[in-house]
N, C-alpha and C positions, 0 to 999 in steps of 0.2 A: 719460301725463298726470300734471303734480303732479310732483314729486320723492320717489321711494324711497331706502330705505336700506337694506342688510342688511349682516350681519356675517361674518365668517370665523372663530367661533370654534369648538369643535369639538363638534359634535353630540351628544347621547346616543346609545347603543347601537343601538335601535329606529331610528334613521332613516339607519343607515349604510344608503349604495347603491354600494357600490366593490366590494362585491365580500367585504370582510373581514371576518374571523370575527367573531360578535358573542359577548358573556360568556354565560355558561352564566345568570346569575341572570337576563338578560334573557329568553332562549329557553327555558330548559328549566326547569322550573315543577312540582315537587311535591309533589301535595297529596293525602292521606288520606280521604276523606270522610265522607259516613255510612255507617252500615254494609250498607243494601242498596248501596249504590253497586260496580258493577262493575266501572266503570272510569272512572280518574281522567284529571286534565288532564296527567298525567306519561305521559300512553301517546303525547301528543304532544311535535314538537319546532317551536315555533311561529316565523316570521318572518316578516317583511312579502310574502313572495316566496313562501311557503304558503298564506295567509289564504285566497285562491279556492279550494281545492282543501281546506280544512278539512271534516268533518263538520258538520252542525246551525248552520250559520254560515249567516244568508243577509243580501244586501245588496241587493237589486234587489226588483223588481215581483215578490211570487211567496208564498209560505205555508212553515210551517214544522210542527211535531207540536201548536202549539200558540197558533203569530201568526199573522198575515198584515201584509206589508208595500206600501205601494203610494208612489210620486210621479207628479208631473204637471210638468212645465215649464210655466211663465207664460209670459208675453210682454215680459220685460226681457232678454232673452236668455239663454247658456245656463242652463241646472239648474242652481241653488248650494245646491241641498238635499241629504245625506246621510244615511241611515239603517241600521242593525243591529240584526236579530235572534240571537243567539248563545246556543243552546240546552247544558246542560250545558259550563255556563262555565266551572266550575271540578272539579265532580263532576255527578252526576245531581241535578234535581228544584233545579238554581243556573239562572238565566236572565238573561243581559244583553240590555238594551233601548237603543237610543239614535237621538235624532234630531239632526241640528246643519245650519244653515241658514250657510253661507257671505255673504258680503256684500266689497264693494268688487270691484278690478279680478281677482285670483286666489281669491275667496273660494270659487269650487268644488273650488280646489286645495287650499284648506285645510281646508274642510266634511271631505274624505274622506281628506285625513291624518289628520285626528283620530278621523274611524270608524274607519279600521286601526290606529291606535297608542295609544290610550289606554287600550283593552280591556285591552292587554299590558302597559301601566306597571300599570295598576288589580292583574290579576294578580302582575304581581313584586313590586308593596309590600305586598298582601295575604301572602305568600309572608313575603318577609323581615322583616316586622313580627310574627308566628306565631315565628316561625323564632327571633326575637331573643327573643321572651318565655316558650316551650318549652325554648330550648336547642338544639337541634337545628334537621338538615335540613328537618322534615316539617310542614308546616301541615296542623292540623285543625281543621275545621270543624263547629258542628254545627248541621243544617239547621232544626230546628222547637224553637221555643222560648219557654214560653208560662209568665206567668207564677199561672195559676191552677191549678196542681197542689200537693200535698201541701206538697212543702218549693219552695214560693213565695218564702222570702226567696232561697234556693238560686239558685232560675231568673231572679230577679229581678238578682241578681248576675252569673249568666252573660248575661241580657239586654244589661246594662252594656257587660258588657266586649265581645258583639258589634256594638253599637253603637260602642264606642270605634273599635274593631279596623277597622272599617267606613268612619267617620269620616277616620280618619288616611292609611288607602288610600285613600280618593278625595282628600282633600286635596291627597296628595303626588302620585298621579298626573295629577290637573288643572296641580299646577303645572311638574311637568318636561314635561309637556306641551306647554304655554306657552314655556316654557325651551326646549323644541327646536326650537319655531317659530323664540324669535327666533336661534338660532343656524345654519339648514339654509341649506346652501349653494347649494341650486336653488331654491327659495321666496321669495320675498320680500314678508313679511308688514307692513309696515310700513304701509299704507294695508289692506289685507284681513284678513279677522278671520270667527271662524264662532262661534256659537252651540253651547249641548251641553245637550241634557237628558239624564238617564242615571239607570235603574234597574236593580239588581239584584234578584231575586226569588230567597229562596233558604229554602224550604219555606212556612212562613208569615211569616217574616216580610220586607220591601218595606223596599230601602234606595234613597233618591233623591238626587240633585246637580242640579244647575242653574246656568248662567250663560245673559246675554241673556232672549231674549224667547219661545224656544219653553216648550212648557206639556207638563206630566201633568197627566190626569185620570183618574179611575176610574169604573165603575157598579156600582155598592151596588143594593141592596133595603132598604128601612126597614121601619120593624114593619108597615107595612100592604102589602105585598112590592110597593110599589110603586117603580120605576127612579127613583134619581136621583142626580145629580152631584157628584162630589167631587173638589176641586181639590188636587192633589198638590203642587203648587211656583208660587212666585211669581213673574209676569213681574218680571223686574228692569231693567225703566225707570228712566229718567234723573230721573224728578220724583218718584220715591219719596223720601219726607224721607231717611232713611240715606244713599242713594246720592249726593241731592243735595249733603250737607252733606259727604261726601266728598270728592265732585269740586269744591268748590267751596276745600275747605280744600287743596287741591291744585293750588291756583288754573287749576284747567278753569272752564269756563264751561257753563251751561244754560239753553239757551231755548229756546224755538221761533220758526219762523219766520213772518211776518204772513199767508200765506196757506195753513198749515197752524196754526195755533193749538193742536190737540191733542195735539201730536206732540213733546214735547220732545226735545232734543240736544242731543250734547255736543262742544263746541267748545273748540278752543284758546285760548290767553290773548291769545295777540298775530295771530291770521287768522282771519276767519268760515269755517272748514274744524275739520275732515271735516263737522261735521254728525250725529257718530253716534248711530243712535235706541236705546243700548241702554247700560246703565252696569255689565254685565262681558262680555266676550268673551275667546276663543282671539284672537292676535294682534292689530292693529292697537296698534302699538306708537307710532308717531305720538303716542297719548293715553296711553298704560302710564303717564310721569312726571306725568300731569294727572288723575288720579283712576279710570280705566276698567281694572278687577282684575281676573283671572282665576280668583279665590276662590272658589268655589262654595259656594251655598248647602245644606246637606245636611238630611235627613231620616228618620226611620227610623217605619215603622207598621206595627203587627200585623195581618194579612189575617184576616178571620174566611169567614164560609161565608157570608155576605150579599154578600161583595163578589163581582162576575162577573169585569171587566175591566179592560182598563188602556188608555187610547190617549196614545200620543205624538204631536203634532204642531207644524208648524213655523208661523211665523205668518201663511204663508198661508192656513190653516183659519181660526184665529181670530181672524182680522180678520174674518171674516165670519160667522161661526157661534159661536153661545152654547154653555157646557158643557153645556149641557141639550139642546141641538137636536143635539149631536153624539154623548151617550147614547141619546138616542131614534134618530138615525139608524144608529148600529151595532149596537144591542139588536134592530132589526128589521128588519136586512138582510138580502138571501134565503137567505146562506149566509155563516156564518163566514169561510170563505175570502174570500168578496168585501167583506167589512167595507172594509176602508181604502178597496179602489175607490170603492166606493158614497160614503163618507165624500170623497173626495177630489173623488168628479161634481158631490156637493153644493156645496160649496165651490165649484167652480168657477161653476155656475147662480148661485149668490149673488153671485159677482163681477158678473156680466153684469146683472143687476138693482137692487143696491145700486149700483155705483160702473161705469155701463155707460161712460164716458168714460175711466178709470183701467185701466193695464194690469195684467194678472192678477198676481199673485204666485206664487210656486213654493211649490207645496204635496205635503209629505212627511208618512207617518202611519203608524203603527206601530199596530197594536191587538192587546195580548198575552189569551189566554183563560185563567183563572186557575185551571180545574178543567182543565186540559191537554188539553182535549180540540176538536178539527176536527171537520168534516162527511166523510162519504165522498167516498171518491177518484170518485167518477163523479159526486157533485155540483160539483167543483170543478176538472175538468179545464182550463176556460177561467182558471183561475190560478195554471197550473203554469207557468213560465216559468223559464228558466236563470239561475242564481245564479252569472253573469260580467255580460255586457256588457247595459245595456237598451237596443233595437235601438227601437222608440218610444214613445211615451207612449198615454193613452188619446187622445187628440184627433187621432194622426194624423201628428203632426207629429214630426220627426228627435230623435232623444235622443244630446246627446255619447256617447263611449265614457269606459269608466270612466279612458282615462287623459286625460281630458280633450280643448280645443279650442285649438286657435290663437289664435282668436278673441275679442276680450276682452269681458266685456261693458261697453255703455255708463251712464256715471252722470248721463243727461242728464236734469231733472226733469219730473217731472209736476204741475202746478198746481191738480191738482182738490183743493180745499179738502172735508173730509171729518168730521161730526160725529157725536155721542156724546151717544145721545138718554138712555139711564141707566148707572148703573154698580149695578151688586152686589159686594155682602160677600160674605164665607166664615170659616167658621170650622174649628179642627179639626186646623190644618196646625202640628206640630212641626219648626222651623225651627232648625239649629245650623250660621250660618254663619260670617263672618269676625270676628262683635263675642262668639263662644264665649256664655258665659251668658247674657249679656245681651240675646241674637239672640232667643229665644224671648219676651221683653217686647216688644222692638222690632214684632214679627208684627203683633199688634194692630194697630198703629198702620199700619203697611204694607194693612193689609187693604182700605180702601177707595182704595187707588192700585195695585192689582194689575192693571187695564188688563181686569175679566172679561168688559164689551159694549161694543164697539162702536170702540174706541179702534184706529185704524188708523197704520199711515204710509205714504208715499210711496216713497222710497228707505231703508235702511238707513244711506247715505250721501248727504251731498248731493254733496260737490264731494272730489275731492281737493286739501289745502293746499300751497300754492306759495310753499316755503320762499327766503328768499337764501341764500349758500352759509354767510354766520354762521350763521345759525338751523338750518341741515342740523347743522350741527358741535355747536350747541347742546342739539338734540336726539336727536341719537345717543350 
């Protein structure tokens, strides 16, 4: 459907499949750590072709020393949600997090390229950015870093510069990222595109990224130890002023459509297509020259002993479930391990009640425990599950394998018109994305168009655009 494009040019290292050697600065990775740390990420030799078979790595329905990870397939067809838990990421007491919600005709192909490949770019820039500022081979890192100790100017400086260090690796890795999408030569991401939330956790302190519309949230305790919510990253919708004024000076377009009104998109200059509801993603290169970036927003915040947890989710959750109702739902779940299920059932009853005419959305959810610690292995048996293929979901129904289907899914619309009875603020969230200093001013203003109740869509795409063969040339 629509006309694709893709290109032959030649891929980054990470996504060779021929067979040949990939560089040693892609695959083998070494790094120092703290000093309890026993063993480091140099005790491995990582590739796409190992990732299953990796220690503390899990990508399916199942738990980990210190998450629990769950999806559901909706009813658009297959699963375009991906998710990763990746425990001693880089040393002991580091944790990568990430959810990425795929969209258009391969977006499941792309949601879970980007879970196995960007872990390993995030690794080698952290690596060779260490590496160029040390001198040497060895990246060291240091895990807890707090700037209320004695020589406080001290730690406030090394804050900085892990903050920098942190910065620049995700930057670089979101963007060869991107880079290798549009250049892999079995993918064709030109109309598909996925979504990335992504957190490191690396002692106390919490570094975040983001493009699109999935969300981090956290659960705190305030002075009165009572639960409650705090928003880690901002949806990056298409009617945020930033985004808009972007895409606009880019000459994309942004509106919405007459019978979703809430739901803005972003369009090409010269076709009412794609439609896309989100102003950054992984691929969909179609919009790449019309304003839709794959810059990520970044963030960095010190963990104190108030805070419990972390949940990842894609926006099948939060289209339907407030930050608060999905604190209170994981804080009193019967057992840590079944956190996301639980979190996920809900979500799903809320579809069926809210919007009973609209077909489910595919909902993926990560929830990291921040004091590392699980329920016993005999409370959680019913969520131990194989960290390969997910064989089905909770409702019964068939789940692709992880190398995908045949089958593509359809971008036929759904008409049910869907409102937004209030919105809430937040406050809190240190933002440093693609406008560097100024990003953090910008927050404010972004605050009350973060999309925190009730704000839904339809498709992620409405249509694919049905170029003539000049405009194919033109926007290739």
């Amino acid at each position: 459907m629509g006309c694709c494009v893709s290109t032959s040019s030649k891929s980054s290292c990470s996504s060779k499949s021929n067979g040949d050697s990939d560089s040693p600065s892609c695959l083998e990775i070494g790094f120092c750590g703290q000093k309890k740390a026993r063993r480091t990420f140099s005790d491995h030799v990582v590739s796409l072709h190992q990732l299953s078979s990796l220690p503390n790595r899990i990508f399916s329905n199942g738990k980990s020393r210190s998450s629990c990870i769950f999806t559901q397939q909706g009813r658009k067809g297959v699963n375009q949600d991906a998710m990763i838990v990746w425990e001693d990421f880089m040393a002991e007491d580091v944790t990568f997090c990430g959810v990425f919600d795929g969209h258009g005709p391969h977006g499941h192909l792309v949601a879970r390229k980007v879970r196995d490949s960007l872990p390993i770019k995030l690794l080698s820039f952290l690596h060779s950015g260490e590496s160029r500022r040390n001198g040497s081979g060895k990246a060291s890192f240091k895990g807890n870093i707090k700037p209320d100790t004695e020589e406080s100017e001290k730690d406030c400086s090394d804050e900085d510069k892990l903050h920098s260090m942190w910065r620049e690796a995700f930057m670089k890795a979101y963007k060869a990222m991107d880079k290798e999408l549009r250049s892999h030569p079995n993918l064709d991401c030109f109309c598909s595109g996925s979504t990335s939330v992504t957190i490191v956790k690396q002692g106390s302190n919490l570094f975040m990224s983001n493009i699109g519309d999935s969300r981090a949230i956290m659960g705190s305790k305030d002075s009165n130890d009572s639960m409650v919510a705090i928003q880690l990253t901002i949806d990056l919708k298409p009617d945020l002023p930033r985004e808009a004024e972007r895409i606009k000076r880019c000459k994309g377009r942004v509106f919405a459509l007459q019978d979703e009104p809430e739901v803005p998109r972003v369009w090409l200059p010269f076709d009412d297509a794609p439609g896309l509801a989100m102003a950054r993603a992984f691929g969909d290169f179609c919009l790449k020259d019309y304003g839709v970036i794959s810059i990520p927003e970044f963030s960095h915040r010190l963990l104190t002993d108030k805070d419990e947890f972390i949940v990842l989710a894609s926006d099948g959750v939060w289209d339907v479930l407030s930050n608060e109702e999905v604190v209170e739902i994981v804080s009193t779940a019967p057992t840590r391990a079944s956190a996301a299920r639980v979190l996920v059932d809900s979500a799903a009853r809320e579809w069926k009640l809210k919007y009973p005419t609209s077909k489910m959305d595919d909902c993926a959810v990560v929830c990291l425990f921040l004091d590392g610690k699980m329920d016993v292995e005999s409370d959680c048996d019913e969520q131990c599950y194989s960290s390969a293929t997910i064989q089905s979901n909770h409702s019964g129904n068939p789940v692709e394998s992880d190398d995908g289907q045949t089958t593509e899914p359809s971008l036929q619309r759904n008409f049910t018109v869907r409102t937004s009875e209030e919105k809430q603020t937040y406050g809190g969230i240190s933002v440093d994305g693609e406008d560097g200093a100024s990003a953090a001013a910008a927050a404010a203003e972004d605050q009350n168009w973060s999309g925190l109740e009730g704000v839904t869509r339809v498709n992620s795409l409405v249509q694919l655009p049905r170029f003539s063969e000049e405009k194919q040339k033109q926007a290739s």
